[in-house]
C-alpha positions, 0 to 999 in steps of 0.5 A: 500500500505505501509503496503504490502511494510513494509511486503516486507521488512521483508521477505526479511531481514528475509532471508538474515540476516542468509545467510549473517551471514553463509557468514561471518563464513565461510571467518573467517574460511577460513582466520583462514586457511590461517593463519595456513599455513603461520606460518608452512612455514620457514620465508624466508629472505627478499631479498637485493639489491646489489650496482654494483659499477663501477669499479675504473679508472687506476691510470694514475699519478704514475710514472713508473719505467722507467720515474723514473729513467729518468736522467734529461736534463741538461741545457745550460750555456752561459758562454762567449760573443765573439759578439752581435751574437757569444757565448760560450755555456756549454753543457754536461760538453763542451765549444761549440762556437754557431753563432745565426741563422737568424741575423747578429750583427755589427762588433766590429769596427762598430758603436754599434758593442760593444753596440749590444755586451753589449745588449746580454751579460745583456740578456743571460751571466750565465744564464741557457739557450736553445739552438736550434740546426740548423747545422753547419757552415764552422767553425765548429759553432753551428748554431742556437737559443738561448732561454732565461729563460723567453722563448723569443728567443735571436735572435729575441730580438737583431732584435727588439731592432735594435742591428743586422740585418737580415741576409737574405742571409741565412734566410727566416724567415718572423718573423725576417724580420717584426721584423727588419721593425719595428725597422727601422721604429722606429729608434732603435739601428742602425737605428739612423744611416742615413746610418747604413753598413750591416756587411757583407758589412764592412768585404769586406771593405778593410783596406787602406794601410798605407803609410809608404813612409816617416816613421822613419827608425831604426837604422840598418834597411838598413843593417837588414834582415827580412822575409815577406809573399808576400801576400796582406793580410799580414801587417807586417814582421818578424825578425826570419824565424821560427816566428809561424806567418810566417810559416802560410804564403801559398804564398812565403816568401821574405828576405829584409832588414827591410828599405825596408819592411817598405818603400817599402812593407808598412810593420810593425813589427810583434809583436808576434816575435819581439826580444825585 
């Protein structure tokens, strides 16, 4: 039995030895081939790749030529303090009066009328400013805000600390109404006062007159003529009909004699004309 295996064996090696041999020849051949093809063939160059880069972003920080010949704005300059709420204001090379909107600071005569003064002059005097058109009033004032260097608003200040009032009657700002709630209620500025007067009910106050009934008469004044406004707002009498005080007098003008003018009108001499 082995030895028939064993002579198996050798047939089969001895017929596929030469053909595996003849096999391998002719791939050699073939490859040799294929070889003399590609050396006759030009070397092609081997493809790159391109980078596709995006295009840049417009370059939106350079100034145009208009913007740079822009003229800058020039600031405001309070320049004077006429009141807590009343400023004289440079612009554009022009003195203008401005009224602060919203408020209403103490009159002069007022208790802390001259401190409400003070406090806005340390606040805004000579200093740069922005001043926030609103109208203008029966005066010809600019109405409106004043906003100082470090952005807070003039007129709101003046609130807080108690040195003026809301003006409702012409303002609905509800900012300015908390405001002045919380210095009432904290007792700043005239609000120490157990009964601080409204401005605008202090300029309806009127002066009492003054009684004159037994006041020094000047020698020569029963024989003197002086000229007075018969109006109940006038206060004095004047020694020249031509006194520029007199000549502003829309009701009629009487001719007295000065003893008369002081005990009887209750008058003063005007200053502005007087003959000394």
């Amino acid at each position: 039995m082995n030895r028939t295996l064993l002579l198996y064996l050798l047939s089969f090696l001895t017929l596929t030895v030469p053909a595996c041999k003849q096999d391998n020849k002719q791939a050699r051949e073939e490859f040799r081939q294929r070889q003399g093809v590609l050396q006759q063939q030009p070397e092609q160059p081997a493809p790159t790749e391109t980078a596709t880069l995006p295009e840049a972003p417009p370059d939106n920080t350079r100034t145009t030529p208009e913007a740079a010949d822009a003229p800058a704005i020039p600031g405001d300059k309070v320049v004077g303090v006429k009141d807590g709420d009343t400023f004289e204001v440079l612009r554009n090379g022009q003195t203008i009066t401005v009224r602060l909107l919203g408020i209403d600071t103490p009159e002069k005569k007022q208790a802390y009328g001259q401190r409400a003064k003070q406090f806005a002059s340390d606040l805004a005097f000579g200093k740069q400013v922005r001043l926030i058109e609103h109208n203008k009033d029966r005066y010809g004032r600019t109405v409106g805000t004043i906003i100082l260097p470090d952005g807070r608003s003039l007129n709101e200040e003046l609130v807080r600390e108690g040195y003026a009032w809301h003006y409702k009657a012409y303002s609905k700002d509800k900012k300015l109404e908390n405001l002045e709630a919380d210095a009432r209620r904290f007792k700043r500025g005239l609000w120490q006062d157990p009964n601080p007067v409204a401005p605008w009910d202090f300029r309806k106050q009127k002066p009492k007159p003054v009684d004159n009934s037994k006041a020094a008469i000047p020698t020569g004044a029963t024989t003197r003529r002086v000229y007075l406004c018969d109006s109940s707002g006038s206060a004095v009498y004047h020694f020249t009909q031509t006194c520029s005080v007199l000549k502003r007098c829309k009701a009629q003008v009487l001719t007295v004699t000065e003893a008369e003018a002081i005990r009887k009108h209750n008058r003063r001499a005007d200053k502005t004309c007087s003959p000394n």
